[in-house]
C-alpha positions as a Markdown table, in Angstrom:
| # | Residue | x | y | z |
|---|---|---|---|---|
| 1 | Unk | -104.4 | 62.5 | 211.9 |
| 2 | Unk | -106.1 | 60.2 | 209.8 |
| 3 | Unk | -109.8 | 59.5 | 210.1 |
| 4 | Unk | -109.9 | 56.3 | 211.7 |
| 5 | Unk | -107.9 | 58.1 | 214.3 |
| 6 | Unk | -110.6 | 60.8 | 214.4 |
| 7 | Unk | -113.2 | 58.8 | 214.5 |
| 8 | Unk | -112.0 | 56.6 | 217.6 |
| 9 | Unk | -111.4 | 60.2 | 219.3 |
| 10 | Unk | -114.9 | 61.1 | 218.8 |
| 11 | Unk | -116.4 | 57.4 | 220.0 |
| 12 | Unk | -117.9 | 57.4 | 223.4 |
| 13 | Unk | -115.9 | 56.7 | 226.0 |
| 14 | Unk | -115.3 | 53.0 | 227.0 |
| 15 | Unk | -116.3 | 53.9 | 230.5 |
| 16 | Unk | -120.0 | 54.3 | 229.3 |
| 17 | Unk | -120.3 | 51.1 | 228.0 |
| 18 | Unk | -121.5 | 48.6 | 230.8 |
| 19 | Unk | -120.0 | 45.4 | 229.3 |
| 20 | Unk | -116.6 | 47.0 | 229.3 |
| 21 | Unk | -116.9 | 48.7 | 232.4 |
| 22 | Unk | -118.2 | 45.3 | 234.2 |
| 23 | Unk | -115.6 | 42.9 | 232.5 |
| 24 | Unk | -112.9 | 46.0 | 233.5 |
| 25 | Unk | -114.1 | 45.9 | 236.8 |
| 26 | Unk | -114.0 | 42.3 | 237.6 |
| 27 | Unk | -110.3 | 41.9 | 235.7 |
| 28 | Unk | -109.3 | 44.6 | 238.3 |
| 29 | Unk | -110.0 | 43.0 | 241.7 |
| 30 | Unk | -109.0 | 39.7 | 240.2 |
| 31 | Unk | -105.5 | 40.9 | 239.0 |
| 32 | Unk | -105.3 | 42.8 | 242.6 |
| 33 | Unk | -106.4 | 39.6 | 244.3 |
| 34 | Unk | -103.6 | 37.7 | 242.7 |
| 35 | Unk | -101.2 | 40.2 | 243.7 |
| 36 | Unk | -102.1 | 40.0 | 247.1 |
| 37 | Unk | -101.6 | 36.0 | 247.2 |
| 38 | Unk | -98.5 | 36.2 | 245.1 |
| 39 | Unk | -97.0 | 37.7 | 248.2 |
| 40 | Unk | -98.7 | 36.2 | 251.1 |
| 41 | Unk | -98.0 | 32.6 | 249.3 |
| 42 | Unk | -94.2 | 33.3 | 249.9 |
| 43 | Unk | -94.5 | 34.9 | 253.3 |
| 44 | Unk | -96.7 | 31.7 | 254.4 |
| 45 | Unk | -94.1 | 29.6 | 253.3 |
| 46 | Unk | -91.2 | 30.9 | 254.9 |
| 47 | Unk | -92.8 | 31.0 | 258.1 |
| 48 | Unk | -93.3 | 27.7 | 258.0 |
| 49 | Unk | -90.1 | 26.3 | 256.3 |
| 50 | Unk | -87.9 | 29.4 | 256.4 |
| 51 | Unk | -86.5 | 28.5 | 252.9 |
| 52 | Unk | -86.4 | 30.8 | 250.0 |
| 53 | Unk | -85.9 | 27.7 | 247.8 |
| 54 | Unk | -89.2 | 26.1 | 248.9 |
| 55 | Unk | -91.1 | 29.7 | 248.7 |
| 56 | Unk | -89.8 | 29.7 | 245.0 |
| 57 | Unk | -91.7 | 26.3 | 244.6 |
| 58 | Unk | -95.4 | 28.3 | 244.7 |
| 59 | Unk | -94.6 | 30.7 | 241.6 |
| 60 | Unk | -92.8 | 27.9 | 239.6 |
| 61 | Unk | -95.7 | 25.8 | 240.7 |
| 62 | Unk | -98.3 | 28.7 | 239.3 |
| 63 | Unk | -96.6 | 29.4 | 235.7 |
| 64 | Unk | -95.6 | 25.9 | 234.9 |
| 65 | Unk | -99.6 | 25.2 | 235.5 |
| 66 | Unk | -100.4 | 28.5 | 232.8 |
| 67 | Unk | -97.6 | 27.1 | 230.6 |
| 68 | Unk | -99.3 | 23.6 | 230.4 |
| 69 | Unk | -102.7 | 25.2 | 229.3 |
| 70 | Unk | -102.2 | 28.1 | 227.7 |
| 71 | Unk | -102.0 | 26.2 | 223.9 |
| 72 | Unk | -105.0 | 24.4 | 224.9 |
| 73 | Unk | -107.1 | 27.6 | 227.2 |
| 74 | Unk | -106.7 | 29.3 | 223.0 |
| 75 | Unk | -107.9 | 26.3 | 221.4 |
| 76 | Unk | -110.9 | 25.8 | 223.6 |
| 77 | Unk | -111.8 | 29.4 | 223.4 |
| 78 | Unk | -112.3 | 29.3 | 219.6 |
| 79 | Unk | -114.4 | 25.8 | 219.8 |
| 80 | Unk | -116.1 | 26.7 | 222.9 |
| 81 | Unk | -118.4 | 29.5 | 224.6 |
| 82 | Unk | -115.8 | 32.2 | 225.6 |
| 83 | Unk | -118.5 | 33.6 | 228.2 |
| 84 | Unk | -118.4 | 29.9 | 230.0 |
| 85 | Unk | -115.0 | 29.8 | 230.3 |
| 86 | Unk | -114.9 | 33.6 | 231.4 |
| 87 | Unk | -117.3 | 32.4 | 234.2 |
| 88 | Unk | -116.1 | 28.6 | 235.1 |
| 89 | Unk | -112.2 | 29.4 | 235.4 |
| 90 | Unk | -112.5 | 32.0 | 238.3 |
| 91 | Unk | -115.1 | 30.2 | 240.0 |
| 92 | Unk | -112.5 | 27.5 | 240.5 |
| 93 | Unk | -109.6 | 29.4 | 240.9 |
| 94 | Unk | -112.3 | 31.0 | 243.5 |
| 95 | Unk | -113.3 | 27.8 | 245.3 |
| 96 | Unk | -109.1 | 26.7 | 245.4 |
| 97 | Unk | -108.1 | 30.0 | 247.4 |
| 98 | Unk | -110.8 | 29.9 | 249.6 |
| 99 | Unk | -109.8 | 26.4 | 250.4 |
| 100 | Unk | -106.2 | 27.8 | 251.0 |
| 101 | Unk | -107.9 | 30.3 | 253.1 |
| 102 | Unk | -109.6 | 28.0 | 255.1 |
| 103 | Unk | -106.5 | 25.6 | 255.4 |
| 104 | Unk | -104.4 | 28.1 | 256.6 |
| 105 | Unk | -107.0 | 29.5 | 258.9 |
| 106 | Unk | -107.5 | 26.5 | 260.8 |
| 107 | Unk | -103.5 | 25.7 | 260.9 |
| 108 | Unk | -103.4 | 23.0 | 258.5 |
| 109 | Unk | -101.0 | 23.8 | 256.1 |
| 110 | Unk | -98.5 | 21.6 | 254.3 |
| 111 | Unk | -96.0 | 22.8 | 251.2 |
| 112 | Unk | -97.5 | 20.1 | 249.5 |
| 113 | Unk | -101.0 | 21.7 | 249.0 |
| 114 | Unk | -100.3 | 24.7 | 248.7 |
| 115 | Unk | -97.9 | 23.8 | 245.4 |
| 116 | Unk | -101.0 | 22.0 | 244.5 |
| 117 | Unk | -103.4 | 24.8 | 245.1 |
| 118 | Unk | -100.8 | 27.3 | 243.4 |
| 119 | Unk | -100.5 | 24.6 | 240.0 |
| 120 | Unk | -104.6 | 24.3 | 239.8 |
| 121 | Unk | -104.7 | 28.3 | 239.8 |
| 122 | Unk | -101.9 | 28.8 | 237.1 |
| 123 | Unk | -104.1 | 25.5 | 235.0 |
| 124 | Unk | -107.1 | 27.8 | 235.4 |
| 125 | Unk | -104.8 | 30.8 | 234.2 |
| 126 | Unk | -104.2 | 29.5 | 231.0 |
| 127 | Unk | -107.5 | 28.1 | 230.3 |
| 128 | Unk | -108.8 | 31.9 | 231.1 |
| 129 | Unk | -106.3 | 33.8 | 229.7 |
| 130 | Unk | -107.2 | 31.7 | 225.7 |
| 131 | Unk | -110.5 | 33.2 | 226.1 |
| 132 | Unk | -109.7 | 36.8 | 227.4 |
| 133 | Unk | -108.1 | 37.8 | 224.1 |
| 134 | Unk | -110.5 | 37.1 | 221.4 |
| 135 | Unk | -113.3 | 37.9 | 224.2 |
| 136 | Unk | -112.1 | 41.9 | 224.6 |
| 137 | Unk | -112.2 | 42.1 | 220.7 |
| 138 | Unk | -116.0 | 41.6 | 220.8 |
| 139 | Unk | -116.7 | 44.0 | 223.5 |
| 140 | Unk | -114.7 | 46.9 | 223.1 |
| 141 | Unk | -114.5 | 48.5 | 219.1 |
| 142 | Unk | -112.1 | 47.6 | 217.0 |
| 143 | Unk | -111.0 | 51.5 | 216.6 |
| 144 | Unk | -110.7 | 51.2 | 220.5 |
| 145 | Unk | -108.4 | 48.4 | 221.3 |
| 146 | Unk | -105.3 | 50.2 | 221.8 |
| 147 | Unk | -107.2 | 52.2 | 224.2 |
| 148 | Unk | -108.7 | 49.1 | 226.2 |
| 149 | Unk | -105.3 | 47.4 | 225.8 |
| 150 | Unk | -103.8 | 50.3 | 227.5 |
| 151 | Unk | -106.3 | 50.5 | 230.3 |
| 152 | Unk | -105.3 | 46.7 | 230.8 |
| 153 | Unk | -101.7 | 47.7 | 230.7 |
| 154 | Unk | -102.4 | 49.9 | 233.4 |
| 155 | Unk | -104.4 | 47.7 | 235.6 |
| 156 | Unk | -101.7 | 45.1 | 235.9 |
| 157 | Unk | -99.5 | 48.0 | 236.5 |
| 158 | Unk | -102.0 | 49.7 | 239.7 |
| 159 | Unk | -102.1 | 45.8 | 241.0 |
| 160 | Unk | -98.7 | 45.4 | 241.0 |
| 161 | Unk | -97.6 | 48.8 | 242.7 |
| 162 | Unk | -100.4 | 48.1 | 245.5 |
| 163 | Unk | -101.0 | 44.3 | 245.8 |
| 164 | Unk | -97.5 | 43.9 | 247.4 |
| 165 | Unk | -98.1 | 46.1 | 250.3 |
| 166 | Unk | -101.6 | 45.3 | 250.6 |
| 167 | Unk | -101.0 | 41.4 | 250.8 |
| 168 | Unk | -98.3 | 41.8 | 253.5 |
| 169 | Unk | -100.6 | 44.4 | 255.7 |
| 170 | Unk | -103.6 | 41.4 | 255.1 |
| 171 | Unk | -101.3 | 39.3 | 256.2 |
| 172 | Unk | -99.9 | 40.6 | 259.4 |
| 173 | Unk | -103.9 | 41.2 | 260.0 |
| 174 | Unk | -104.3 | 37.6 | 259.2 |
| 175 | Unk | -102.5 | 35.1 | 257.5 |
| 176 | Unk | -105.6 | 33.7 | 255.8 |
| 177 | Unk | -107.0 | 37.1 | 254.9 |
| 178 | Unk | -105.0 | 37.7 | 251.8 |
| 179 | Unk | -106.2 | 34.2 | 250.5 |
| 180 | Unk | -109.7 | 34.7 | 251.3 |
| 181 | Unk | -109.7 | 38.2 | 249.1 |
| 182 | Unk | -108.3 | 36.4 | 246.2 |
| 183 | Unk | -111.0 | 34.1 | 246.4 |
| 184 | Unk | -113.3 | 36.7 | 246.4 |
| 185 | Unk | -111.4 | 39.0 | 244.2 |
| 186 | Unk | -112.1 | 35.9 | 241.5 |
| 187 | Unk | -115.6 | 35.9 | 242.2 |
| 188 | Unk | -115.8 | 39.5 | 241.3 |
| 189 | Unk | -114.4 | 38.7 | 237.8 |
| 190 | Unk | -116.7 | 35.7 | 237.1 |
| 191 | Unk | -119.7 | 38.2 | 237.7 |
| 192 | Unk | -117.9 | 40.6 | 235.5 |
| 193 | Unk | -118.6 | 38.0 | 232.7 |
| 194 | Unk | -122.0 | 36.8 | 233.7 |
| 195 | Unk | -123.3 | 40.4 | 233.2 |
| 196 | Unk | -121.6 | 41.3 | 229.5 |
| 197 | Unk | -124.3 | 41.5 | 227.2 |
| 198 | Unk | -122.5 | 41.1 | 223.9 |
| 199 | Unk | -122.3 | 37.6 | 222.3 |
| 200 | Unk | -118.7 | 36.8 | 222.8 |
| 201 | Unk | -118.4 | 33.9 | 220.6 |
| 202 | Unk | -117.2 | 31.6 | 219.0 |
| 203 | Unk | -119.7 | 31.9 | 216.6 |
| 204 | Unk | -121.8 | 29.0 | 215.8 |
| 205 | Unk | -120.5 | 29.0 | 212.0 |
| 206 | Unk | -116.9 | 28.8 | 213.3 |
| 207 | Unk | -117.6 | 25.4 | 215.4 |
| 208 | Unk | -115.0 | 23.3 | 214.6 |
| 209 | Unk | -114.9 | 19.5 | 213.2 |
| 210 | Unk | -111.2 | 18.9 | 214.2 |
| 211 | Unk | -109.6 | 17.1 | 217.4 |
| 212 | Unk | -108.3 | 19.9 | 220.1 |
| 213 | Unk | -104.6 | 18.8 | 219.4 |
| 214 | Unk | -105.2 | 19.8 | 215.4 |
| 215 | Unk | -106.8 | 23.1 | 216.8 |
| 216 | Unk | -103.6 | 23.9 | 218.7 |
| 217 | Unk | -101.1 | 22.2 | 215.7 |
| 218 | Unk | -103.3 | 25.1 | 213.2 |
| 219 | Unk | -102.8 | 27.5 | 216.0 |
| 220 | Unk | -98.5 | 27.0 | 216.2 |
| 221 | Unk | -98.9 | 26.7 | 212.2 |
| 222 | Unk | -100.8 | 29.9 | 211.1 |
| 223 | Unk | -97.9 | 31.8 | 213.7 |
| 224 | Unk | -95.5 | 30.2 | 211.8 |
| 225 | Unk | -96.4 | 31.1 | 208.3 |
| 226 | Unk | -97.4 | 35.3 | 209.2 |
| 227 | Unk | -93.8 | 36.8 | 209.3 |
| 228 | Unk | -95.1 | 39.5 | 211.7 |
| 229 | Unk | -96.7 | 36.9 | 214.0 |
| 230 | Unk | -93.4 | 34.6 | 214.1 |
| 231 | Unk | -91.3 | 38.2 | 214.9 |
| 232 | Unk | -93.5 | 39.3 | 217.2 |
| 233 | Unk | -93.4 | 35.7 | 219.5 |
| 234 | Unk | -89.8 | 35.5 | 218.9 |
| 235 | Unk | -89.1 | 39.6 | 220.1 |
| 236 | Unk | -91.2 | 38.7 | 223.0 |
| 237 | Unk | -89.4 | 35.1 | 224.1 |
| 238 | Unk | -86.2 | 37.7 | 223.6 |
| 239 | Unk | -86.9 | 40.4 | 225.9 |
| 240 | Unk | -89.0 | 38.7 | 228.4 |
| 241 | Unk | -85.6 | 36.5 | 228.7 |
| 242 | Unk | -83.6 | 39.8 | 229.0 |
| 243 | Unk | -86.1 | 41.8 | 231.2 |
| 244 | Unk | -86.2 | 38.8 | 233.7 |
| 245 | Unk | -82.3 | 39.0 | 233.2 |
| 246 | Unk | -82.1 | 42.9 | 233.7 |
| 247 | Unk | -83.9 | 43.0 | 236.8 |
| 248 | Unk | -82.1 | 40.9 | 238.9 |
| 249 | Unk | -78.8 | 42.4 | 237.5 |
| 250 | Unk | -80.6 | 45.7 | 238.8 |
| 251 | Unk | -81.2 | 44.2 | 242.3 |
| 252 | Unk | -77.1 | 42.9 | 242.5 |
| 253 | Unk | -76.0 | 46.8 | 241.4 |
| 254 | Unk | -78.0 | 48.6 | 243.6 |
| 255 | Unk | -76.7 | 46.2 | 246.5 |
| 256 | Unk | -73.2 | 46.5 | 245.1 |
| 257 | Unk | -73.4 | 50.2 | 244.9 |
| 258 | Unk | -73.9 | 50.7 | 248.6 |
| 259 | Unk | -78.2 | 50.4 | 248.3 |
| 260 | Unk | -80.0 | 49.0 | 251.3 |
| 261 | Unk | -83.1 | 46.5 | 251.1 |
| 262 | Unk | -85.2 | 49.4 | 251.3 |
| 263 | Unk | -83.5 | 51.3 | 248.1 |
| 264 | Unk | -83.8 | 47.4 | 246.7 |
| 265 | Unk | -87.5 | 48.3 | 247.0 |
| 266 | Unk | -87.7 | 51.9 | 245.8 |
| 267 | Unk | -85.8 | 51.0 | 242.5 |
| 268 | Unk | -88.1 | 47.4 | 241.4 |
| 269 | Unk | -91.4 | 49.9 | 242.7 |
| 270 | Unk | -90.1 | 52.8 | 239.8 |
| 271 | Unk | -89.9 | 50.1 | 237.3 |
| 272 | Unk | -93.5 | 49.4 | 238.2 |
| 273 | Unk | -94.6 | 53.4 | 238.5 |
| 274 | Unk | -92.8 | 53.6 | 234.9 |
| 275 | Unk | -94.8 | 51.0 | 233.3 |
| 276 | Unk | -97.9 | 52.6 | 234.9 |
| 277 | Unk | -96.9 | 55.4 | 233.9 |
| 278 | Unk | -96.1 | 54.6 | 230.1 |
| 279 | Unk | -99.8 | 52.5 | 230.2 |
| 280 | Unk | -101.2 | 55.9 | 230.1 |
| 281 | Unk | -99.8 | 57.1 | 227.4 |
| 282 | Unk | -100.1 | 53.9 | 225.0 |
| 283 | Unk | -103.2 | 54.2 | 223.0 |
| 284 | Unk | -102.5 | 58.4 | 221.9 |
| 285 | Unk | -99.4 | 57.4 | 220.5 |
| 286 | Unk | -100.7 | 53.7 | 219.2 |
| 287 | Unk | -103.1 | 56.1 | 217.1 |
| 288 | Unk | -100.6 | 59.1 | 216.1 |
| 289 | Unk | -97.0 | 57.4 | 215.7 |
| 290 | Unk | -96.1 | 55.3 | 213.1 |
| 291 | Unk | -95.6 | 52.0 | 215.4 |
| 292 | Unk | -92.4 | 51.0 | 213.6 |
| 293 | Unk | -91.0 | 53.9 | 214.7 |
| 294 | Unk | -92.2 | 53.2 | 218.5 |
| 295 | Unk | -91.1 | 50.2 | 218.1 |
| 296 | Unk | -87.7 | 51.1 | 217.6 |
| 297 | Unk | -87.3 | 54.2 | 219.3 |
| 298 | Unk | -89.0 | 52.1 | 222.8 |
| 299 | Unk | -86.2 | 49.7 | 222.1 |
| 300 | Unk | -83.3 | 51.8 | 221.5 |
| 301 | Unk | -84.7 | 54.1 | 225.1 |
| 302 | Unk | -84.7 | 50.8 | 226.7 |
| 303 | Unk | -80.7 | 50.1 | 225.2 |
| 304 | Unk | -79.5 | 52.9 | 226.1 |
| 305 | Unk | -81.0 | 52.8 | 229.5 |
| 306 | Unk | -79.5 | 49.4 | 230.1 |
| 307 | Unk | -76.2 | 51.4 | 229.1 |
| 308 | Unk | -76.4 | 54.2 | 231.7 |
| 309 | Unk | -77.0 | 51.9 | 234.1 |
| 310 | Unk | -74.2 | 50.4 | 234.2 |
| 311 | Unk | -72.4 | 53.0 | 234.4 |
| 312 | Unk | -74.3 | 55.8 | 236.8 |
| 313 | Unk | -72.9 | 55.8 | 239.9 |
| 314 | Unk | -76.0 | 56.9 | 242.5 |
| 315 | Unk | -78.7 | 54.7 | 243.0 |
| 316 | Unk | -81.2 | 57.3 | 242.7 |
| 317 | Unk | -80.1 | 57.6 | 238.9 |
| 318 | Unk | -80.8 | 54.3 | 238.5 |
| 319 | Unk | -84.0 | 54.7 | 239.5 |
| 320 | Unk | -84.5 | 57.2 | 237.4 |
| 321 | Unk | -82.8 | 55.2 | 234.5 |
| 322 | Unk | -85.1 | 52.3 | 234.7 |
| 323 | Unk | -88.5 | 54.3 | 235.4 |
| 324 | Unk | -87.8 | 56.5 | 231.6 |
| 325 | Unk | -87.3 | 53.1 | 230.1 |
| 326 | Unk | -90.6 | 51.7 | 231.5 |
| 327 | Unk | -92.1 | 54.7 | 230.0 |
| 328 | Unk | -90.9 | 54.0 | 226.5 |
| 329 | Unk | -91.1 | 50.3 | 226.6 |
| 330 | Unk | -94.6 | 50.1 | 227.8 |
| 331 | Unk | -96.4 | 51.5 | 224.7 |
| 332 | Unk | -95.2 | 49.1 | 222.7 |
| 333 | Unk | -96.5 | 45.8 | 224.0 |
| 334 | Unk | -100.2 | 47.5 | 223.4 |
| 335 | Unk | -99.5 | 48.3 | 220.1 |
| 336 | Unk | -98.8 | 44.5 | 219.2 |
| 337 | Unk | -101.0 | 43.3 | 220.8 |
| 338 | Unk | -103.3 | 45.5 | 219.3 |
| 339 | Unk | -102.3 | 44.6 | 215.4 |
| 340 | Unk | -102.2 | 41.0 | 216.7 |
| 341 | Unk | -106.3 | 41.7 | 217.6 |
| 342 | Unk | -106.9 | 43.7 | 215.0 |
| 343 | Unk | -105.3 | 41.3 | 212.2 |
| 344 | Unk | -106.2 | 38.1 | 213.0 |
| 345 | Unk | -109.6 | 36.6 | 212.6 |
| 346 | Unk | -111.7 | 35.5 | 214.9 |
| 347 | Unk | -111.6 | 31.4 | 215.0 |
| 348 | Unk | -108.1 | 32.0 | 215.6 |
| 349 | Unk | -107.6 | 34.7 | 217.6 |
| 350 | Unk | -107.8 | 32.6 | 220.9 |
| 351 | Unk | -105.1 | 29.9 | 219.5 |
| 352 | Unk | -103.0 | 32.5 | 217.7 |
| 353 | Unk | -103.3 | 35.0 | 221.7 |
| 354 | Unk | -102.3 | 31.6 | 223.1 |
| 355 | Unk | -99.4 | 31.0 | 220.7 |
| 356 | Unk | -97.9 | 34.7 | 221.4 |
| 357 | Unk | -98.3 | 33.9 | 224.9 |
| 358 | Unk | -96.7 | 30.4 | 225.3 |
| 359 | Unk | -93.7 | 31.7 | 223.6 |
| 360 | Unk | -93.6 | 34.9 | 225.7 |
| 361 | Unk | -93.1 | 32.8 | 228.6 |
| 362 | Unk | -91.1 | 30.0 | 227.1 |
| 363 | Unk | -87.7 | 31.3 | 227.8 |
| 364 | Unk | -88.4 | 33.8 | 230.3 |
| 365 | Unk | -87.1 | 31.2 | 233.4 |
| 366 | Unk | -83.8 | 31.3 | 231.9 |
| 367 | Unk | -83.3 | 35.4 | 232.2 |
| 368 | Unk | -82.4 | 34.7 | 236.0 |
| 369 | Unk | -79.6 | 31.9 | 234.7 |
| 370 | Unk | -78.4 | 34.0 | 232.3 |
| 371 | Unk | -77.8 | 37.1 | 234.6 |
| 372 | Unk | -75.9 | 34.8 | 237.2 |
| 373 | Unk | -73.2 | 33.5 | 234.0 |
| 374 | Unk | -73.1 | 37.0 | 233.3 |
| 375 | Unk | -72.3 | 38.5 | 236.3 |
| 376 | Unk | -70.0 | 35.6 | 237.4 |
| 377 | Unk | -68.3 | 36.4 | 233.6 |
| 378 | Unk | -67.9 | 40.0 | 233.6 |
| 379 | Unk | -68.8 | 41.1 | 237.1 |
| 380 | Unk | -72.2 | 43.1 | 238.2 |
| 381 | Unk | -71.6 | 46.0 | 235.6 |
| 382 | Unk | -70.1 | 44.6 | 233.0 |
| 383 | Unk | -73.0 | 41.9 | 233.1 |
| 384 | Unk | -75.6 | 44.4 | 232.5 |
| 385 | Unk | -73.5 | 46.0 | 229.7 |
| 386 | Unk | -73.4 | 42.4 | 228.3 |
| 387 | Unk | -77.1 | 42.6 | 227.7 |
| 388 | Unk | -76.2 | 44.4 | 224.9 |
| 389 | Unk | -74.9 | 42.2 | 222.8 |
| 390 | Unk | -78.5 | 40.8 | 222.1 |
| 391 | Unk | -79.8 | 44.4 | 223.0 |
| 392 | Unk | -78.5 | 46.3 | 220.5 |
| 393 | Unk | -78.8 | 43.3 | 216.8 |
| 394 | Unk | -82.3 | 43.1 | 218.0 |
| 395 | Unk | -82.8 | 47.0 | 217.6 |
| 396 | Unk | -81.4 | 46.8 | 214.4 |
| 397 | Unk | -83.5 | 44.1 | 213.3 |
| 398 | Unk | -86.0 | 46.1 | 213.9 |
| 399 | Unk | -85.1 | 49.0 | 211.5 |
| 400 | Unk | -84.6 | 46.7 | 208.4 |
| 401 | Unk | -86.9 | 43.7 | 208.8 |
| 402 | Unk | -89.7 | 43.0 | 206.5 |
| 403 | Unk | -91.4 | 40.7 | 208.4 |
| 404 | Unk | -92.7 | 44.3 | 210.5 |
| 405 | Unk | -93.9 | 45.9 | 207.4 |
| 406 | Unk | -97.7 | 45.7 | 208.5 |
| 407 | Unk | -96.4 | 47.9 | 211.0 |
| 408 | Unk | -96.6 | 50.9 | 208.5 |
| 409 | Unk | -99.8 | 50.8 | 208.7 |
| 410 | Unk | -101.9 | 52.3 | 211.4 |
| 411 | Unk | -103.2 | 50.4 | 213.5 |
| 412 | Unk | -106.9 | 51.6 | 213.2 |
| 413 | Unk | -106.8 | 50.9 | 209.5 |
| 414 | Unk | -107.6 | 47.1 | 210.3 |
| 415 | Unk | -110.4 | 48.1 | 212.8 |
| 416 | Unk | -113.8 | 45.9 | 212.2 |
């Protein structure tokens, strides 16, 4: 073990530092709050409309609106106070849901505003998100990013695995209950930021004497000329495509294997407990494995899982399946993003976060297209097996590329 790795084993814990424990805490109810609304939102609407087409409108509606600020939320964050934006955003996103709350409370809903309310969250979204990266680096030590990076992981994880149920029993109770605890939920995360102590910056040497649109152009340019940065937002364009592409190629086999809604529900909450699971184990092996070597060996588990999917015939095997390669694939998307925090300085960190992010989501709305022409091609089974065609030259690539060479060294090596 090398000594950096010793010496962030020795560190306090995280959870006896107030600022982390406060912006941790906050992060937590919000990211629960959205997951209650992301399923009340739907439920609403189909009560009202009974279309699944028009229910879709509220989550295009929310990540079209992060998509058309994320480039900008990074810019902002490294021109303007981080803790501001940390604060503002949710108190917005705050006062929309509450009046979604209200509107639905008093019966005066329309489809109309409530694509509006869900497109001013997701603008919000991006905005906050810019300033959430480069913010976390000046709380938590640099030795101790793959651990806060992991805890993260696992938050979005826990809200996922219990914001479902709890929005639809808040909903039953209510159907402006859910609304009104995202609102609150919000309003827990922008007094998470009020009470960090820590300057989060930018700092006042690093105020910039460019336009916002040269900010983002430097942003898209300094990706562009780090090999590992321009690998790292292309992999994640990838396999964000294919994920989106995998599950619903999941869904249509455990259907076509004989699986009820209910087995629907028990395989997509495994690939959940999976990634939960996988959180936890993220920042011991971020410090003891050489990450090109979890980076290929989390790929290669996830190939081979898409493999014996295919091709195992119970659905409990699936489930099984899917929940290792969660485990494996977990770990590795906190050990980029914790070179990514660790290499990059700090007047860019907010663009560059922003950058990785934008082109994370960039092709993610074609993974559902792209499991429809392959299942329509090949059939259910032999559409997941198709996956591997990009699967398996992308694990390769991997292995050989030079552009991953910083990757041999640990991650704690670049702490500040």
């Amino acid at each position: 073990m090398s000594d950096t790795s010793s010496t962030a084993d020795l560190r306090p814990s995280l959870w006896r530092d107030t600022d982390y424990v406060g912006w941790w805490t906050g992060n937590t109810l919000s990211a629960l709050g959205t997951s209650v609304s992301a399923i009340a939102f739907p439920l609403l609407v189909l009560g009202i409309t009974g279309s699944v087409t028009k229910a879709g409108l509220i989550g295009s509606a929310n990540l079209i609106g992060i998509l058309v600020t994320t480039l900008w939320g990074g810019a902002l964050a490294d021109r303007a106070s981080r803790r501001a934006i940390l604060i503002t955003g949710p108190l917005v996103q705050a006062a929309v849901l509450a009046a979604v709350a209200i509107l639905v409370h008093g019966g005066r809903t329309h489809l109309t505003l409530l694509v509006l309310a869900a497109l001013a969250s997701g603008l919000c979204s991006g905005v906050v998100l810019g300033a959430s990266t480069p913010a976390l680096r000046r709380i938590v030590p640099g030795d101790q990013l793959a651990t806060a990076n992991g805890q993260a992981m696992a938050r979005d994880m826990g809200a996922q695995l219990l914001g479902s149920p709890l929005g639809g029993i808040l909903f039953a109770a209510a159907r402006w209950l859910p609304f009104g605890a995202d609102a609150l939920s919000f309003v827990f995360a922008a007094l998470g930021a009020l009470n960090i102590r820590k300057p989060l910056g930018p700092d006042r040497s690093q105020e910039p004497k460019t336009t916002m649109t040269k900010d983002v152009a430097e942003g898209i340019r300094f990706v562009r000329n780090q090999p590992f940065l321009r690998f790292v937002v292309v992999m994640a364009s990838v396999m964000n495509m294919l994920a989106q592409a995998f599950l619903l190629l999941l869904i249509a086999l455990v259907r076509y294997r004989g699986g009820s809604s209910s087995a629907v529900g028990v395989v997509t909450a495994m690939t959940v407990a999976g990634a939960l699971a996988g959180s936890f184990f993220a920042p011991a092996l971020a410090r003891r494995v050489k990450a090109r070597l979890l980076l290929c060996a989390a790929v290669w588990s996830f190939t081979v899982g898409v493999a014996l999917i295919a091709v195992v015939p119970a659905v409990w095997q699936m489930a099984v399946v899917v929940c290792l390669a969660q485990v494996a694939m977990v770990p590795v998307n906190v050990v980029l993003q914790t070179y990514v925090m660790q290499t990059v300085p700090d007047q860019l960190l907010g663009r560059v976060a922003a950058v990785n992010r934008f082109g994370a989501y960039a092709l993610e709305w074609l993974g559902p297209l792209l499991a429809g022409a392959l299942a329509a091609l090949f059939g259910v089974s032999g559409g997941m097996m198709a996956l591997l065609i990009v699967l398996i030259p992308l694990a390769v690539a991997l292995m050989v590329s030079r552009s991953l060479d910083v990757l041999d060294e640990p991650v704690a090596a670049f702490a500040q």
